[in-house]
Backbone as a ProteinNet text record, in pm:
[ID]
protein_1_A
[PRIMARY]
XXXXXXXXXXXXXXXXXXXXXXXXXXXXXXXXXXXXXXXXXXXXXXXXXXXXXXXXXXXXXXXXXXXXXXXXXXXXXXXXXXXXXXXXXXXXXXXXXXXXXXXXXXXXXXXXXXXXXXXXXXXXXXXXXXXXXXXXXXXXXXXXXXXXXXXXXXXXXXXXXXXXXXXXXXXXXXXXXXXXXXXX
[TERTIARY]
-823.7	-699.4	-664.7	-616.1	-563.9	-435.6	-379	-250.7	-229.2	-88	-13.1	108.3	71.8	168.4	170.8	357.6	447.2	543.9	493	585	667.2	791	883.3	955.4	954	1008.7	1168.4	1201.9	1345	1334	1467.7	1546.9	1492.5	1465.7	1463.2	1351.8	1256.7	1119.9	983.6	1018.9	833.4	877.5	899.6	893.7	798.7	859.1	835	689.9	686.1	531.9	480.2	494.7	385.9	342.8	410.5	396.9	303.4	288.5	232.7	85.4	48.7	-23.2	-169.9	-225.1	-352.2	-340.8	-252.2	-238.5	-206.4	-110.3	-172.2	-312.3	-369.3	-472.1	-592.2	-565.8	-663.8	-645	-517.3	-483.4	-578	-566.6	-593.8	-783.8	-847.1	-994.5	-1073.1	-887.3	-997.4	-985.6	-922.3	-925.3	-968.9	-1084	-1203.6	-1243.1	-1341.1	-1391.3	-1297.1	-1196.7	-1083.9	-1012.1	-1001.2	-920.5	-970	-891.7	-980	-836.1	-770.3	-697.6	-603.2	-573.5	-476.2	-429.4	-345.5	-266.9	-64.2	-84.2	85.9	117.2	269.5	307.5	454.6	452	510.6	605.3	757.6	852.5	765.4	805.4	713.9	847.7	847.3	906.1	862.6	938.9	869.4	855.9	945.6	923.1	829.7	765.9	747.8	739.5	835.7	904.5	773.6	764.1	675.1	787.8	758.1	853.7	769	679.3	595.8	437.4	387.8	256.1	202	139.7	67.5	-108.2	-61	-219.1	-240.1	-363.9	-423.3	-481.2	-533.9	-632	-652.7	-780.7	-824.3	-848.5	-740.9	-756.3	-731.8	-774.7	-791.3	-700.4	-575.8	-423.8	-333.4	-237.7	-46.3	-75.1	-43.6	-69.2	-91.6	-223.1	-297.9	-266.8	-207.9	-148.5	-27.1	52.1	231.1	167.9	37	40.5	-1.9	-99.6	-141.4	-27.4	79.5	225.1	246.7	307.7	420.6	387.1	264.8	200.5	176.8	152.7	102.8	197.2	128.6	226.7	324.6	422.4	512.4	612.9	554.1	627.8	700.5	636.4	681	790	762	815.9	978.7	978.5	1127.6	1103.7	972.7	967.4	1000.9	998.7	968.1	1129	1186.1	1307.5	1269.1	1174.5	1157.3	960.6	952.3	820.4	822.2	717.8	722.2	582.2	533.6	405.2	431.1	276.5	265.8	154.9	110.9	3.1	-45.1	-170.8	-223.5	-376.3	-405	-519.6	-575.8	-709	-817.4	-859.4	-841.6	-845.9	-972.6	-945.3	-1071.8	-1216.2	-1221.8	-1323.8	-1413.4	-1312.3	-1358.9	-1261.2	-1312.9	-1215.9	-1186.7	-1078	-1057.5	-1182.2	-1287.2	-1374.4	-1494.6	-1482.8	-1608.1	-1544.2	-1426.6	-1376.2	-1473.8	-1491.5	-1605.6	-1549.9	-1421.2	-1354.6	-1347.8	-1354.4	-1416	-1292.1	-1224.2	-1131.8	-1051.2	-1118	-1092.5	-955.2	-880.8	-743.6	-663.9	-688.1	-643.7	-511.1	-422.7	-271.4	-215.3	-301.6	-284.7	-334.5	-273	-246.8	-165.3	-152.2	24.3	15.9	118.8	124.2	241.1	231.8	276.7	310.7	465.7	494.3	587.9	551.7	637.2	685.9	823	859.8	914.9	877.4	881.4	1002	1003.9	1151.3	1151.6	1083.9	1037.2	930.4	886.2	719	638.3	558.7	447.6	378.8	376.7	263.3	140	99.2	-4.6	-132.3	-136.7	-229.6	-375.5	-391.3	-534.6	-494.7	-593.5	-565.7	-625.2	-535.1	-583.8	-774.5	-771.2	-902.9	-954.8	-890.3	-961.3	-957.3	-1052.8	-1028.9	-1015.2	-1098.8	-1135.9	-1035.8	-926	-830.7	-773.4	-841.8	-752	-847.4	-756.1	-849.1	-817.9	-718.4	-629	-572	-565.5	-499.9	-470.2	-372.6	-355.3	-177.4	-163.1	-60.5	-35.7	151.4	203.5	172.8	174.4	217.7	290.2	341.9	416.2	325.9	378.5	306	219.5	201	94	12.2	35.1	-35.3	-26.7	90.4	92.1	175.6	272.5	341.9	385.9	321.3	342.6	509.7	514.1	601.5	633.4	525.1	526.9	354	359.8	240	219.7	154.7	81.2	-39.7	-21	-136.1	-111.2	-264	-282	-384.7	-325	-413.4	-393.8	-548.4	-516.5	-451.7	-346.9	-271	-204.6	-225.6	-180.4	-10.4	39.1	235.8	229.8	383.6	436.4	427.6	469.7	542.7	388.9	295.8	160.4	146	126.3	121.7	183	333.4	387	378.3	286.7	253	162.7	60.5	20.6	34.1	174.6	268.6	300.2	349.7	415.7	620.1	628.5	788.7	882.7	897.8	995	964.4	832	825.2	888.7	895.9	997.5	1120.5	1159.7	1289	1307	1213.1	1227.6	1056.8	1054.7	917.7	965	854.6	899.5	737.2	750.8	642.4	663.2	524.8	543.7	445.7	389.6	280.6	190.9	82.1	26.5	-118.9	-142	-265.1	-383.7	-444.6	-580.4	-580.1	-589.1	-521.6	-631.3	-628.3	-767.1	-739.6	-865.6	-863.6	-881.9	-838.5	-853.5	-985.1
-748	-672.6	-634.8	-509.7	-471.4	-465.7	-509.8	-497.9	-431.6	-418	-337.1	-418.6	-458	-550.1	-456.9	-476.3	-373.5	-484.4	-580	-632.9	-549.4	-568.9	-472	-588	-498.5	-625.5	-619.7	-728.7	-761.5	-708.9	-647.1	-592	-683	-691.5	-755.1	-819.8	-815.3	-919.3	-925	-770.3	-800.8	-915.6	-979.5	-1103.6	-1199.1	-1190.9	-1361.7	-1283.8	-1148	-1069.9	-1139.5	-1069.3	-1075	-1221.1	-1344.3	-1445.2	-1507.6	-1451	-1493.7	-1429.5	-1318.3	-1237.4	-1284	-1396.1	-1420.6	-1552.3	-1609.6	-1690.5	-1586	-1441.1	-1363	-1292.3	-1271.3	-1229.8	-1315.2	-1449.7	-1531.3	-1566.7	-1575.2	-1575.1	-1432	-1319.7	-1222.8	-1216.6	-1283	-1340.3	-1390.5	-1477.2	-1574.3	-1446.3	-1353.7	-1235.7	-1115.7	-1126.9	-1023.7	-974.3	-1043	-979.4	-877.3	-931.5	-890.2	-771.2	-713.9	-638.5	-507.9	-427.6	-260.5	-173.8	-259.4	-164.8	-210.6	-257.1	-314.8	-223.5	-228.9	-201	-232.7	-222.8	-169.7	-20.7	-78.3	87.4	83.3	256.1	223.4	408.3	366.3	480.2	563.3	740.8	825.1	916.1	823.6	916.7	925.9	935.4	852.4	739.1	642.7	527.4	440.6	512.6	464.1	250.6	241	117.9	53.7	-47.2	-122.8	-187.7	-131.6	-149	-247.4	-275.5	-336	-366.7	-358.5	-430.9	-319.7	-287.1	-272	-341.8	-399	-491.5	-438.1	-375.9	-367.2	-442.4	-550.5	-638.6	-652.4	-701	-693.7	-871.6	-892.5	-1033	-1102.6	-1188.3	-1233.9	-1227.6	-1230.7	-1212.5	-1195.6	-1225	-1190.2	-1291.3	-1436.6	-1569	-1567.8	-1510.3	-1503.5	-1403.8	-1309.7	-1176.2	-1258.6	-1301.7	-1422	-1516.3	-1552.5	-1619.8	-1571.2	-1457.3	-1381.7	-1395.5	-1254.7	-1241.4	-1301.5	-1448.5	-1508.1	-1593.7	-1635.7	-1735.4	-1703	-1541.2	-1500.6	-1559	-1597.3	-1651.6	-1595.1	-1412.4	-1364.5	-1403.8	-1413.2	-1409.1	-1556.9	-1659.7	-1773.1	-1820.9	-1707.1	-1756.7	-1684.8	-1604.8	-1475.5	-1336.4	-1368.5	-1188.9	-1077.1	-1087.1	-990.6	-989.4	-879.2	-841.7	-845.9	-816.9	-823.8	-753.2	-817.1	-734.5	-691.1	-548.4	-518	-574.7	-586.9	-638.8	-535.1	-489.6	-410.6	-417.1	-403.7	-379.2	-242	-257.5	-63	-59.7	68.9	119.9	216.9	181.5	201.7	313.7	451.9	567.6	628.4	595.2	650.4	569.5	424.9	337	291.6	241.4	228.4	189	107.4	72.5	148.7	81	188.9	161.2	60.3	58.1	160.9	254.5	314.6	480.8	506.3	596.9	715.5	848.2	926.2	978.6	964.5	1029.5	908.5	773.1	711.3	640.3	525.1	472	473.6	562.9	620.1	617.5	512.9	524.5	655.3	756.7	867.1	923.5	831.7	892.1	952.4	992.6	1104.3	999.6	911.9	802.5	798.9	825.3	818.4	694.2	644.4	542.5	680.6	693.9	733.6	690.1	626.9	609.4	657.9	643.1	765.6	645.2	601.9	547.6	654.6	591.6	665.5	693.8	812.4	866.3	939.2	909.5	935.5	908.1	1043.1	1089.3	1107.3	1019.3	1016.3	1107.7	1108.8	1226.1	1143.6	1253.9	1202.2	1075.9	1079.5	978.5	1006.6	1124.3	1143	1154.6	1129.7	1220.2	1379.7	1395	1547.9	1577.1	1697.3	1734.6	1729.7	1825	1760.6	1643.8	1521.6	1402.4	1371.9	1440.1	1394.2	1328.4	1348.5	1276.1	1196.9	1181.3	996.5	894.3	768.8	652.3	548.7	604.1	467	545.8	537.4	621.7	559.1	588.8	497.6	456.2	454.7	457.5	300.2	291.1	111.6	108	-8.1	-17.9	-152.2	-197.1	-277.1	-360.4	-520.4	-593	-625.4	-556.3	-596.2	-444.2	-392.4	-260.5	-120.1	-156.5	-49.1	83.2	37.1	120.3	210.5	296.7	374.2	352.2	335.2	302.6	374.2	451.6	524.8	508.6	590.6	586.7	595.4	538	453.4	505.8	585.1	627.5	637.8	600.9	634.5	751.1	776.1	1000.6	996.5	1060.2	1132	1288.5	1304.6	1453.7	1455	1553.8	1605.4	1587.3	1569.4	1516.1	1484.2	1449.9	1339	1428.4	1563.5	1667.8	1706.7	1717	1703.7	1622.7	1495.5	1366.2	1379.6	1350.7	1350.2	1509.3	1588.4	1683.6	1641	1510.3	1469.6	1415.7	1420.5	1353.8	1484.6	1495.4	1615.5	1568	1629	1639.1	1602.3	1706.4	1677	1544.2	1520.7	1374.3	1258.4	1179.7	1085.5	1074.9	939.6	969.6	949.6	851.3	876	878.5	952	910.6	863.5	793.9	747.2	760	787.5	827.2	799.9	691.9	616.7	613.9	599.3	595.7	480.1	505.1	412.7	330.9	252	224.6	107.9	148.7	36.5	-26.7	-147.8	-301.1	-376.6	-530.9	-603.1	-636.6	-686.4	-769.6	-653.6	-639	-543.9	-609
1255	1254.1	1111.1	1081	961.5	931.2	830.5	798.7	651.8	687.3	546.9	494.2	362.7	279.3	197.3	197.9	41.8	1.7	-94.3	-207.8	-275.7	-244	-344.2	-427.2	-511.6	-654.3	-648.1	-700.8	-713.6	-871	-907.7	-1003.2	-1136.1	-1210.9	-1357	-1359.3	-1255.1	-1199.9	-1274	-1362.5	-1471.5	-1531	-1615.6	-1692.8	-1597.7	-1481.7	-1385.9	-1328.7	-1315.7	-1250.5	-1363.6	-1482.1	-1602.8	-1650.8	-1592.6	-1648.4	-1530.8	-1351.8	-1286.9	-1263.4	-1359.8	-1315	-1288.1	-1378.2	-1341.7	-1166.1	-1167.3	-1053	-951.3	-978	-838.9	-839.7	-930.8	-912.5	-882.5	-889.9	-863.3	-688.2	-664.3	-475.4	-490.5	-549.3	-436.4	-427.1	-522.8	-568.3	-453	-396.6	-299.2	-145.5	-132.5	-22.6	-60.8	-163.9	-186.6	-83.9	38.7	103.9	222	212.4	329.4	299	165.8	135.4	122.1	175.1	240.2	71.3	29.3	-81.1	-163.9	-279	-372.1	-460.8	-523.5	-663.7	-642.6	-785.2	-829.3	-810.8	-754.4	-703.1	-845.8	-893.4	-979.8	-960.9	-1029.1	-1027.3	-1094.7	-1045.3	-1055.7	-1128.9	-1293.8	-1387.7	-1486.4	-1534.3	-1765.7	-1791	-1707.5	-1750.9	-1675.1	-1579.9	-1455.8	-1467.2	-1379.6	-1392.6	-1245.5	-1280.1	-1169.5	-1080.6	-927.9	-810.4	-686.2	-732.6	-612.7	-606.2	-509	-484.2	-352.5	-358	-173.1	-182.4	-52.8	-26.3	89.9	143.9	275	332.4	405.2	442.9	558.8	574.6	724	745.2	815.4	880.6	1044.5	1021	1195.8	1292.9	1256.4	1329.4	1249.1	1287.9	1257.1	1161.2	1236.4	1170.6	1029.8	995.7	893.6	801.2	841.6	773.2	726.7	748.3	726.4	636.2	634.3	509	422.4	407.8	359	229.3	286.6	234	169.7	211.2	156.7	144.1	124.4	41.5	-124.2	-107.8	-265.5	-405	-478.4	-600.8	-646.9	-668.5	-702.2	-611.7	-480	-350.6	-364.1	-357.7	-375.3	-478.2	-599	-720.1	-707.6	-633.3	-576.3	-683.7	-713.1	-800	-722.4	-560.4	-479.6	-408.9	-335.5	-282	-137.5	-153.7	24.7	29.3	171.4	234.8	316.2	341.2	450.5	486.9	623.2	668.1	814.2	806	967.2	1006.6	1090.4	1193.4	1050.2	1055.8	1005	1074.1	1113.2	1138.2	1071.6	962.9	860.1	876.4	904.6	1000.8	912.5	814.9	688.7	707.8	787.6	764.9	658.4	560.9	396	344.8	265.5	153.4	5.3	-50.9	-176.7	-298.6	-304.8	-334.6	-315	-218.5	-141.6	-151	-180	-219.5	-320.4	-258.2	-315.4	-450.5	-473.1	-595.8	-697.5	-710.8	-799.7	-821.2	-895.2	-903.2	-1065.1	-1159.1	-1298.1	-1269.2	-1383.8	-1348.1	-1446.3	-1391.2	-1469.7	-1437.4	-1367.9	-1322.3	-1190	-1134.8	-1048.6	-906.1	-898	-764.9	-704.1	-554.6	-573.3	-422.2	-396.5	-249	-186.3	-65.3	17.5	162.1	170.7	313.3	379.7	469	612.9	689.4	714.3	827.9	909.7	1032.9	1178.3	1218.3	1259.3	1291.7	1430.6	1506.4	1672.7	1715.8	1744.5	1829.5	1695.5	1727.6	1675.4	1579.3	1464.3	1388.2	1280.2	1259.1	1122.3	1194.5	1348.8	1364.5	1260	1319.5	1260.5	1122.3	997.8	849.5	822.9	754.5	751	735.5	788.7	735.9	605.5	533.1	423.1	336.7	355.3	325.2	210.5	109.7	-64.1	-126.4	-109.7	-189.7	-137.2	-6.9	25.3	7.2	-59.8	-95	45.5	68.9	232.8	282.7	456.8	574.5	677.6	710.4	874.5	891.1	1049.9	1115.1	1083.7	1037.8	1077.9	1210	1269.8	1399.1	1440.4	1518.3	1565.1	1567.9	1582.8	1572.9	1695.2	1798.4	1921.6	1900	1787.8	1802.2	1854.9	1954.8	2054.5	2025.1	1926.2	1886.4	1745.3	1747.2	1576.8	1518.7	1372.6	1340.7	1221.7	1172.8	1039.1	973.2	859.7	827.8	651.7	603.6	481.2	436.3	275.4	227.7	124.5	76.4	-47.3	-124.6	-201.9	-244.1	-382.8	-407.8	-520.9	-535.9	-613	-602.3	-743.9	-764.2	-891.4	-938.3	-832.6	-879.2	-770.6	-756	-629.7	-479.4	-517.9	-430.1	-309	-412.8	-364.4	-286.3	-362.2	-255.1	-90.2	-125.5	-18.7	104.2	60.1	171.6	227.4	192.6	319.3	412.8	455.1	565	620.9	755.5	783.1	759.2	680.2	615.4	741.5	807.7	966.1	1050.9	1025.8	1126	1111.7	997.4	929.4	930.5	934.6	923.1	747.6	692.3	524.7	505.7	378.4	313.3	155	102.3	0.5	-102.8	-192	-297.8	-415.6	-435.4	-594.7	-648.1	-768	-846.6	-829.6	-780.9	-739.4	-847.5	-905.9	-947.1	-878.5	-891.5	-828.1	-897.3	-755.5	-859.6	-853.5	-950.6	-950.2	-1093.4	-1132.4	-1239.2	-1389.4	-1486.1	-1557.6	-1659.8
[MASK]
++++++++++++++++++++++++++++++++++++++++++++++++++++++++++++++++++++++++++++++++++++++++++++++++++++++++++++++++++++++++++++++++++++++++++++++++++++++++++++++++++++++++++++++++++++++++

């Protein structure tokens, strides 16, 4: 089963990030093989301010996804304001490792999410794929039900980005600077 973790940071929280960073990166060491996508998601201005985390991973149940979460060391420590955790389906079949556009952190990353605001859109990803590194619908936690949808693209500004959602379907989308995360 795949899931979608969004650590969002609590207000004043780099200090306590920056002081935990090799103990989260060493939790996330030991879920190498599991993880279909990582990085920091970050405000998409001048200062761009670090707002969060997104982790993708593919694990055995719910169960395991809940500890996944809120086991991770920021999480524990209260760096984080809240999580979201969902059901996601891998629509691309690849990880952000296998990505044909290469992982050169040259800026132009963005995270993109769509929470659901009715009937269903965006199951499939667009045709032309090249610039997505991650794709796929939340879903409820038995699967059955779309809830919004989670991606990550390369695009030249934000405005870009977020056209790979269809605009009217959502009830919000939200678009932040995204970098591929891991050990530097």
């Amino acid at each position: 089963m795949e899931f979608f973790c969004y650590h969002r940071d609590r207000t004043d929280s780099l200090p306590l990030r920056e002081a935990l960073l090799e103990d989260h990166w060493s939790y996330m060491d030991t879920y190498a093989k599991e993880l279909i996508a990582r990085g920091p998601v970050f405000t998409d201005d001048a200062d761009e301010t670090l707002v969060g985390s997104v982790h993708i991973v593919d694990l055995p149940d719910p169960a395991a996804a809940r500890a996944f979460a809120f086991d991770e060391p920021c999480y524990q420590a209260g760096a984080y304001r809240d999580v979201m955790l969902r059901r996601w389906r891998n629509e691309l079949g690849r990880t952000m490792w296998e990505f044909p556009g290469g992982l050169d952190d040259d800026g132009d990353r963005y995270f993109v999410l769509g929470l659901g605001g009715g009937e269903a859109v965006d199951l499939d990803p667009p045709s032309d794929r090249d610039h997505l590194i991650a794709y796929g619908p939340l879903l409820s936690d038995d699967g059955g039900t779309w809830l919004g949808t989670a991606a990550l693209v390369r695009a030249p500004d934000a405005q870009a980005a977020r056209a790979v959602l269809t605009a009217d379907g959502y009830a919000e989308i939200e678009v932040h600077r995204w970098q591929c995360g891991g050990r530097r």
